[in-house]
C-alpha positions in Angstrom: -171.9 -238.9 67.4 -170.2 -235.7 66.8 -170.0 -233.3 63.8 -167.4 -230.9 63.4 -166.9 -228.1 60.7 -163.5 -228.3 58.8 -161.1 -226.0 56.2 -158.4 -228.7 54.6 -156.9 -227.1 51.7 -155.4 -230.7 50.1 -155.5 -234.2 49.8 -152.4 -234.7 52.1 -153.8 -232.3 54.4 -156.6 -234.7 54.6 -154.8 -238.1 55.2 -152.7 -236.0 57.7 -156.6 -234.9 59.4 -158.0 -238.4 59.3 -154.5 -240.4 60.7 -154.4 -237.9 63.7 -158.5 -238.1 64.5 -158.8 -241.9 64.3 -155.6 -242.2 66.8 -157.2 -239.9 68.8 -160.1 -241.7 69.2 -158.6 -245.0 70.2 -155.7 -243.4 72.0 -153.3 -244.8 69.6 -149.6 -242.8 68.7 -150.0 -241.0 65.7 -147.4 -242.1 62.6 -146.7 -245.5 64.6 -149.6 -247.5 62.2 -150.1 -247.8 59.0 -152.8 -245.7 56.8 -154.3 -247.5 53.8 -156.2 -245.4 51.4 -158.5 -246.6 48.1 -160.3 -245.0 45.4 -164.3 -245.7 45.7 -165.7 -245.5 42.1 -169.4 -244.9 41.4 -170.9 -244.9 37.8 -167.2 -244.8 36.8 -166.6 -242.1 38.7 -164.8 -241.6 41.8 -167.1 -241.2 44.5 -165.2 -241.4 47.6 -161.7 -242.2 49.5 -162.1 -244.9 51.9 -159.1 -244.9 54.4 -158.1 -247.9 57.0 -156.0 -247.6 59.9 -154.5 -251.0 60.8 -153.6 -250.7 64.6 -152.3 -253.2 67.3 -153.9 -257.0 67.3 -155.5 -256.4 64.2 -157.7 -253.1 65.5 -158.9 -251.3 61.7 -160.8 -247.8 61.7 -161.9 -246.2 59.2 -162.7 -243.3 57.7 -164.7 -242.4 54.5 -164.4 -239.0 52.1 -167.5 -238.5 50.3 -166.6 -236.3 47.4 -170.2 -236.0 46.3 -171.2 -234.7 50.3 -167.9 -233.0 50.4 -167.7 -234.9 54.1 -165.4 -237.6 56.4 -167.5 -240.1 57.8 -165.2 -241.8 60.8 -166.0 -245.5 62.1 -164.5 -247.4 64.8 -163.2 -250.7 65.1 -167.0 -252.2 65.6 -168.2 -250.1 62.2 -170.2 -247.6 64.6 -170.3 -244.2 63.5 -168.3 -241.6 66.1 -168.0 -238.5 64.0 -169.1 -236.6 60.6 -166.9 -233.4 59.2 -167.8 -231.6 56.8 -165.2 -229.7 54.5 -165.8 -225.9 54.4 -164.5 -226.6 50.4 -163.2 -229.7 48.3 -159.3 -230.2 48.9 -157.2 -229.7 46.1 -156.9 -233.1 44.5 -152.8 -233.8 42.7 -152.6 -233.8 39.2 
C-alpha cells in the first residue's frame, strides 16, 4: 500500500483527485464512468464522503474521505486497500 502527501484546496478539487487516482489504478479513461458520492454520518455528524466508481461489467472502487483523519482511504474492486493520502488541510467544503 502506498501513502502519498496531498494540498486540495476544495471539495470539487477532491472528486476531481479521487476520479483521476481510482482510473489510474485500474487503467480506466478518466470522465468515461460515473462517480457516485454520499454523506457518511456519525453521531449526527458527518464523518466522512464515501465515493464509488462504477466502471465496465460492473467493476466499483472506492474511495473514502475521513473528515475526522483529514485522509482518502482508496479500495479496489476486491475491497483491498492500495493507497492512503493525507490532506496537508481540510478542503473548503460549499455553503
Amino acid at each position: 500500500m502506498q501513502e502519498a502527501d496531498e494540498r486540495i484546496p476544495d471539495v470539487d478539487a477532491l472528486r476531481s483527485y479521487v476520479n483521476h487516482t481510482l482510473c489510474q489504478y485500474d487503467n480506466l479513461e478518466v470522465g468515461s464512468f460515473s462517480l457516485s458520492e454520499r454523506p457518511v454520518w456519525v453521531a449526527g455528524r458527518l464523518g466522512a464522503l464515501h465515493f464509488c466508481l462504477h466502471g465496465p461489467r460492473m467493476l466499483r472502487l472506492m474511495a473514502i474521505w475521513d473528515l475526522a483523519a483529514n485522509r482518502i482511504l482508496f479500495y479496489g474492486s476486491r475491497g483491498e486497500r492500495f493507497l492512503v493520502t493525507q490532506l496537508a488541510e481540510s478542503p473548503a467544503m460549499a455553503a
